[in-house]
N, CA, C and O atoms as CSV, one atom per row, in Angstrom:
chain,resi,resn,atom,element,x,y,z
A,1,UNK,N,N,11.171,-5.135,-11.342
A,1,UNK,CA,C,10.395,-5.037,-10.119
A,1,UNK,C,C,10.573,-6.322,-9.327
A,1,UNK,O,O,10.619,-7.415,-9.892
A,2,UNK,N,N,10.682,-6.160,-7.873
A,2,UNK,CA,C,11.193,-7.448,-7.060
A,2,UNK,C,C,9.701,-8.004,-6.735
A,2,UNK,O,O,8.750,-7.224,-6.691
A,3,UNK,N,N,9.570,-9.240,-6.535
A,3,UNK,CA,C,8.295,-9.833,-6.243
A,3,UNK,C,C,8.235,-9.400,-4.362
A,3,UNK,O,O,7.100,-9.386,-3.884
A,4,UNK,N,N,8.881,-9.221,-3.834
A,4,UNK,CA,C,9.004,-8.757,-2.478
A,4,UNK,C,C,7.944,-7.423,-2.798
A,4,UNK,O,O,6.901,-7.789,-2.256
A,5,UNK,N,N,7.764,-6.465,-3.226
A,5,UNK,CA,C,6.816,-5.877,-3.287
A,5,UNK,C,C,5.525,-6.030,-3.239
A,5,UNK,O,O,4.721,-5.327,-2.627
A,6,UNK,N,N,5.310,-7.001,-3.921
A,6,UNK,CA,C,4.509,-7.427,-4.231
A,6,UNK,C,C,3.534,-8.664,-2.774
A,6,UNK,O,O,2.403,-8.893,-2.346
A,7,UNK,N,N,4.383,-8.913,-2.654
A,7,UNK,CA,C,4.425,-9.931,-0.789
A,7,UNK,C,C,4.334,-9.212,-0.073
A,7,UNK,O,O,4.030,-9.730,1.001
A,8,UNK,N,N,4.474,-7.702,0.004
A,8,UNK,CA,C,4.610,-6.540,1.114
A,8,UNK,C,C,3.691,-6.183,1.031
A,8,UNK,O,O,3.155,-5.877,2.096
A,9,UNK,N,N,2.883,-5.978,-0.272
A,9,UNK,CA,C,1.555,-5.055,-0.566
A,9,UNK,C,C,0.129,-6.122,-0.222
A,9,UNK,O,O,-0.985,-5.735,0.128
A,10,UNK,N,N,0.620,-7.685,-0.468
A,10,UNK,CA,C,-0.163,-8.681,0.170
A,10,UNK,C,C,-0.404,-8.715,1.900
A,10,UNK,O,O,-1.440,-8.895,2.540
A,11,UNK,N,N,0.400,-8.570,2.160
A,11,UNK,CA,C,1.001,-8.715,3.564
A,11,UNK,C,C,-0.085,-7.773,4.499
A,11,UNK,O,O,-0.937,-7.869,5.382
A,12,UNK,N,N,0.504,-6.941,3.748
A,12,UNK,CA,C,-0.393,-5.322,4.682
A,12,UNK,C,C,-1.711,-5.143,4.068
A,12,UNK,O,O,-2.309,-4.094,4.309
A,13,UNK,N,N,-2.311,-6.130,3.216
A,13,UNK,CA,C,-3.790,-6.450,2.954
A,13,UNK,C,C,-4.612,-7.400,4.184
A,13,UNK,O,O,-5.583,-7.179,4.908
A,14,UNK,N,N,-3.767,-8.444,4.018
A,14,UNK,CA,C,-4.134,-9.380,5.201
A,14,UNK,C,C,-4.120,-8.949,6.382
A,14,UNK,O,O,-5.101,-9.024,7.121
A,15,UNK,N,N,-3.124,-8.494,6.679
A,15,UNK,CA,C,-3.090,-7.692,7.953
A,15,UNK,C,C,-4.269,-6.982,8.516
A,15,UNK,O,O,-5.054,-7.232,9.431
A,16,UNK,N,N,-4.119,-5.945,7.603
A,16,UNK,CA,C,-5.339,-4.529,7.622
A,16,UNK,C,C,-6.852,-5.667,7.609
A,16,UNK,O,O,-7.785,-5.585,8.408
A,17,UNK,N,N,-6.765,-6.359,6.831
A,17,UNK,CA,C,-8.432,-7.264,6.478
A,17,UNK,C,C,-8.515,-7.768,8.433
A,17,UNK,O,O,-9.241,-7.081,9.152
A,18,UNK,N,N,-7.949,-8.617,8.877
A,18,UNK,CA,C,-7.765,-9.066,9.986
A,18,UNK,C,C,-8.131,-8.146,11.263
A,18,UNK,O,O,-8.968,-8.327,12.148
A,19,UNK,N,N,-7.380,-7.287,11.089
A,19,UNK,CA,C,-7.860,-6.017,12.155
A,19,UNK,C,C,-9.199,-5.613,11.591
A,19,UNK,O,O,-10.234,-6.032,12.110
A,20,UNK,N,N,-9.205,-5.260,11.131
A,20,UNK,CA,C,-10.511,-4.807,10.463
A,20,UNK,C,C,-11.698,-5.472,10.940
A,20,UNK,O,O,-12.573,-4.745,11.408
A,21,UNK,N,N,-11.908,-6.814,10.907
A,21,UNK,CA,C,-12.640,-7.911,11.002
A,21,UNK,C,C,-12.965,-7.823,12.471
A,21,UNK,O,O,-14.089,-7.964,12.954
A,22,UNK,N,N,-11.355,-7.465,13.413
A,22,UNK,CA,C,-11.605,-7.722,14.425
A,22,UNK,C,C,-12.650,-6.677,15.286
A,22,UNK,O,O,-13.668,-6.859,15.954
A,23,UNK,N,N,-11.999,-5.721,14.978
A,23,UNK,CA,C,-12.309,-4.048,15.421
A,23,UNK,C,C,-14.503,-3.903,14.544
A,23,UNK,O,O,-15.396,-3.094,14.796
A,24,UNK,N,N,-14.479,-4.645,13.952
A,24,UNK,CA,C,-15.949,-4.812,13.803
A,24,UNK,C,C,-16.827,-5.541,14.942
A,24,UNK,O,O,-17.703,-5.160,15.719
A,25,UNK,N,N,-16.213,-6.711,14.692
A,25,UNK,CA,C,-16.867,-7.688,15.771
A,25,UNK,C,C,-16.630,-6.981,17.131
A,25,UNK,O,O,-17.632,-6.881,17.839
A,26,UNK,N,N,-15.419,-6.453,17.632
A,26,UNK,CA,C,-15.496,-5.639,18.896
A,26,UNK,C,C,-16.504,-4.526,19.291
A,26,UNK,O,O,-16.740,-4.024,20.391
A,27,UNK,N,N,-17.187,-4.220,17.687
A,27,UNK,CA,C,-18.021,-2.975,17.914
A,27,UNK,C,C,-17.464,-1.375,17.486
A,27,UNK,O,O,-18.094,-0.334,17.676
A,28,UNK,N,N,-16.877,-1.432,17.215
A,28,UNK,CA,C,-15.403,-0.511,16.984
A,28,UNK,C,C,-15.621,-0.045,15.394
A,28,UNK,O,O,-14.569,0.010,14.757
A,29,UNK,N,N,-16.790,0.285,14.695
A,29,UNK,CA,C,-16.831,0.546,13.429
A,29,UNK,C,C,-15.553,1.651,12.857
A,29,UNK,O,O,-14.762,1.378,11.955
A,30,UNK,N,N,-15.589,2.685,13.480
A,30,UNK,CA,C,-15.451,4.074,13.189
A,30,UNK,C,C,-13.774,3.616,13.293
A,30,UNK,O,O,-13.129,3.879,12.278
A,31,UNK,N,N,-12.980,2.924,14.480
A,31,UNK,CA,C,-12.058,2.651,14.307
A,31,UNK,C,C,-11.312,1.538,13.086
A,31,UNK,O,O,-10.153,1.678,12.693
A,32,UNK,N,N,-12.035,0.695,12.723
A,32,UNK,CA,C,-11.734,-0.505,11.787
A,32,UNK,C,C,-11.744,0.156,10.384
A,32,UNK,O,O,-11.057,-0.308,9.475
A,33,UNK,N,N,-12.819,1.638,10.164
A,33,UNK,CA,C,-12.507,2.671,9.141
A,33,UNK,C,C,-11.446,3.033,9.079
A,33,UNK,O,O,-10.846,3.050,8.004
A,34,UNK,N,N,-11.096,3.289,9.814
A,34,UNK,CA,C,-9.403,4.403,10.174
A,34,UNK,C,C,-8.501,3.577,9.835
A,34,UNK,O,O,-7.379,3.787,9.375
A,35,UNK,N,N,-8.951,2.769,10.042
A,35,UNK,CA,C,-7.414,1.161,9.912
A,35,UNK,C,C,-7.467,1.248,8.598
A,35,UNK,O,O,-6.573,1.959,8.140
A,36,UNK,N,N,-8.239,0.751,7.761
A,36,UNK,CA,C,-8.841,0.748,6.413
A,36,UNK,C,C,-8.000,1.781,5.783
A,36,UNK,O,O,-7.002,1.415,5.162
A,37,UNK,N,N,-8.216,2.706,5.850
A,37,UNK,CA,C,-7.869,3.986,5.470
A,37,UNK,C,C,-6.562,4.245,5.478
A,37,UNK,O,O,-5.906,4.797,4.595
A,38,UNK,N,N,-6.047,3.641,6.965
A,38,UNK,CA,C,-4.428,4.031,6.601
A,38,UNK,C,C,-3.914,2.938,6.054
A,38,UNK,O,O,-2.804,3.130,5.557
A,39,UNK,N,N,-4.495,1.424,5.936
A,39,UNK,CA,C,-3.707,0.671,4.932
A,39,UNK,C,C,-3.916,1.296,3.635
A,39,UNK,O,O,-2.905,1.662,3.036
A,40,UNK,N,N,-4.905,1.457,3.169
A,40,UNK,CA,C,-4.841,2.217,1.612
A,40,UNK,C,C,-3.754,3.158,1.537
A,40,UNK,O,O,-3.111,2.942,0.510
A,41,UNK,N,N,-3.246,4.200,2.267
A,41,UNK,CA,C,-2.840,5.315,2.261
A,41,UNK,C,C,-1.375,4.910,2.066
A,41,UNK,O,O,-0.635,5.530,1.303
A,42,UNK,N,N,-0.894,3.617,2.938
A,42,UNK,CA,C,0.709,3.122,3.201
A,42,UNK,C,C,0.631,2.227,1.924
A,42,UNK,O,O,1.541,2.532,1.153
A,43,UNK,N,N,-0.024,1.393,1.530
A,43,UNK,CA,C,0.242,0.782,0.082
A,43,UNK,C,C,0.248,2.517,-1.524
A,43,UNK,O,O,0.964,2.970,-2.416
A,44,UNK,N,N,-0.696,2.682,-1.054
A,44,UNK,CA,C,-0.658,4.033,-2.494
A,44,UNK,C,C,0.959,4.316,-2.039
A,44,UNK,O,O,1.860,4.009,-2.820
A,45,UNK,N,N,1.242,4.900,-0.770
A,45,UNK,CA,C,2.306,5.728,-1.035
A,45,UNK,C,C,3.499,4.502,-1.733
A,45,UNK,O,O,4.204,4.793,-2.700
A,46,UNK,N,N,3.537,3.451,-1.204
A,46,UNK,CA,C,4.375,2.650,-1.679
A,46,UNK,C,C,4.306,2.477,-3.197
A,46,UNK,O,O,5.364,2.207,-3.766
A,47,UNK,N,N,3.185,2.601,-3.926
A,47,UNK,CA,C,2.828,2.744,-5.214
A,47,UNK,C,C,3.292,3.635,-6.364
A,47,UNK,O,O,3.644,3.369,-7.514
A,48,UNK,N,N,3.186,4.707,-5.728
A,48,UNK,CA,C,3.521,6.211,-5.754
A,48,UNK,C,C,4.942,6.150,-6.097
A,48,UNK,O,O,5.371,6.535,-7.186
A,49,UNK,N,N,5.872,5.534,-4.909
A,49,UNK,CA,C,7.107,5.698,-5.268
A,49,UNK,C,C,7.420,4.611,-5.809
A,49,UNK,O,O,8.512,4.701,-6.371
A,50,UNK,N,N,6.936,3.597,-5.894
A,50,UNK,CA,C,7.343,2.562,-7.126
A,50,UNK,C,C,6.919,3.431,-8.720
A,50,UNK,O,O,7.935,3.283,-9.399
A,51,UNK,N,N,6.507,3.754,-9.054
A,51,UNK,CA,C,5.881,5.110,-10.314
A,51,UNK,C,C,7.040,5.910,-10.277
A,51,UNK,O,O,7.803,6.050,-11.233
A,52,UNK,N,N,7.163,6.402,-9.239
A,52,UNK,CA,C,8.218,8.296,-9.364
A,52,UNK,C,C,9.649,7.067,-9.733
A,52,UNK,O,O,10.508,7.622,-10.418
A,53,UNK,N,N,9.926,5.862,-9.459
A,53,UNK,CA,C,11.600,5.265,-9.971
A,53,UNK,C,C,11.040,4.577,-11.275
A,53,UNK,O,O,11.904,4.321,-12.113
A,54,UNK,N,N,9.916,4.280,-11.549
A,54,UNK,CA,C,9.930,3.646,-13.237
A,54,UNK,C,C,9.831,4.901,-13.912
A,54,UNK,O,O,10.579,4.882,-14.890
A,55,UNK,N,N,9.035,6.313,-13.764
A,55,UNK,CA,C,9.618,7.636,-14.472
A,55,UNK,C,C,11.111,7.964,-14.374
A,55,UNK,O,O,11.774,8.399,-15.315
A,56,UNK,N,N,11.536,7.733,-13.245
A,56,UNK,CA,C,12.886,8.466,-13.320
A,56,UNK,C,C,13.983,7.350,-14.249
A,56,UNK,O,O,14.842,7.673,-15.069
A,57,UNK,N,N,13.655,6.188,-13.856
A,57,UNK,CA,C,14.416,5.300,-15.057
A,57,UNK,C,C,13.824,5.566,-16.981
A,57,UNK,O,O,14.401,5.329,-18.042
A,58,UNK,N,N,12.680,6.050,-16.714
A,58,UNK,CA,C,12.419,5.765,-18.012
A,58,UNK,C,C,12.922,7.133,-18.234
A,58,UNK,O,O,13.445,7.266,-19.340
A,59,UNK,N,N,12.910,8.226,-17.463
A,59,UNK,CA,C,13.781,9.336,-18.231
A,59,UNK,C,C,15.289,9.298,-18.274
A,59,UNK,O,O,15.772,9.773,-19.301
A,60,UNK,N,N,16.096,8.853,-17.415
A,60,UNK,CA,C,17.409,8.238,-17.891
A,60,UNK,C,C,17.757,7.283,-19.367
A,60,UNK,O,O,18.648,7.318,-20.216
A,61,UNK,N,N,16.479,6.405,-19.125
A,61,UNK,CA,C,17.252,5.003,-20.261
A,61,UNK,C,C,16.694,5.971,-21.879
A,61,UNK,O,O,17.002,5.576,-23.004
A,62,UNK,N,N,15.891,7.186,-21.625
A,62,UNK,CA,C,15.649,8.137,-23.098
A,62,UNK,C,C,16.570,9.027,-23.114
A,62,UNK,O,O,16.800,9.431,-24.254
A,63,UNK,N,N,17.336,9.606,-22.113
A,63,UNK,CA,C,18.239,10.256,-21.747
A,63,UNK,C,C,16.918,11.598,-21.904
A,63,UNK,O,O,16.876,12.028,-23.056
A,64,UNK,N,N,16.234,12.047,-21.259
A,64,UNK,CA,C,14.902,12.997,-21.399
A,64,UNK,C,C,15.128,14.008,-20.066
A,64,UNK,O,O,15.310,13.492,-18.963
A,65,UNK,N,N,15.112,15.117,-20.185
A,65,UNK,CA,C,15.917,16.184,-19.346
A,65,UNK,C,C,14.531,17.026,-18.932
A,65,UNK,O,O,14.608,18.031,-18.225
């Protein structure tokens, strides 16, 4: 696993926290939710497919059909 993942999944925490913060103080609850929401949604999926290539390697390196 590359540590760049790992800096990417930081990245788009800070990010999302920042907006978030902002879109409060603007008054903007309902929107700073939505933000929230789709950072969770873009890290899982990134998660997701980091999972579906450590299954698909671990069924290659068993040779598992």
């Amino acid at each position: 696993m590359n540590v760049d993942v790992i800096f990417k999944i930081a990245a788009i925490g800070i990010v999302i926290t920042v907006l978030n913060q902002v879109l409060i103080k603007a008054g903007r609850e309902e929107q700073a939710t939505f933000i929230t929401l789709v950072g969770v949604v873009v890290v899982l999926t990134m998660v997701i497919n980091l999972v579906t290539n450590l299954f698909d390697t671990v069924k290659t390196m068993f040779q598992l059909y």
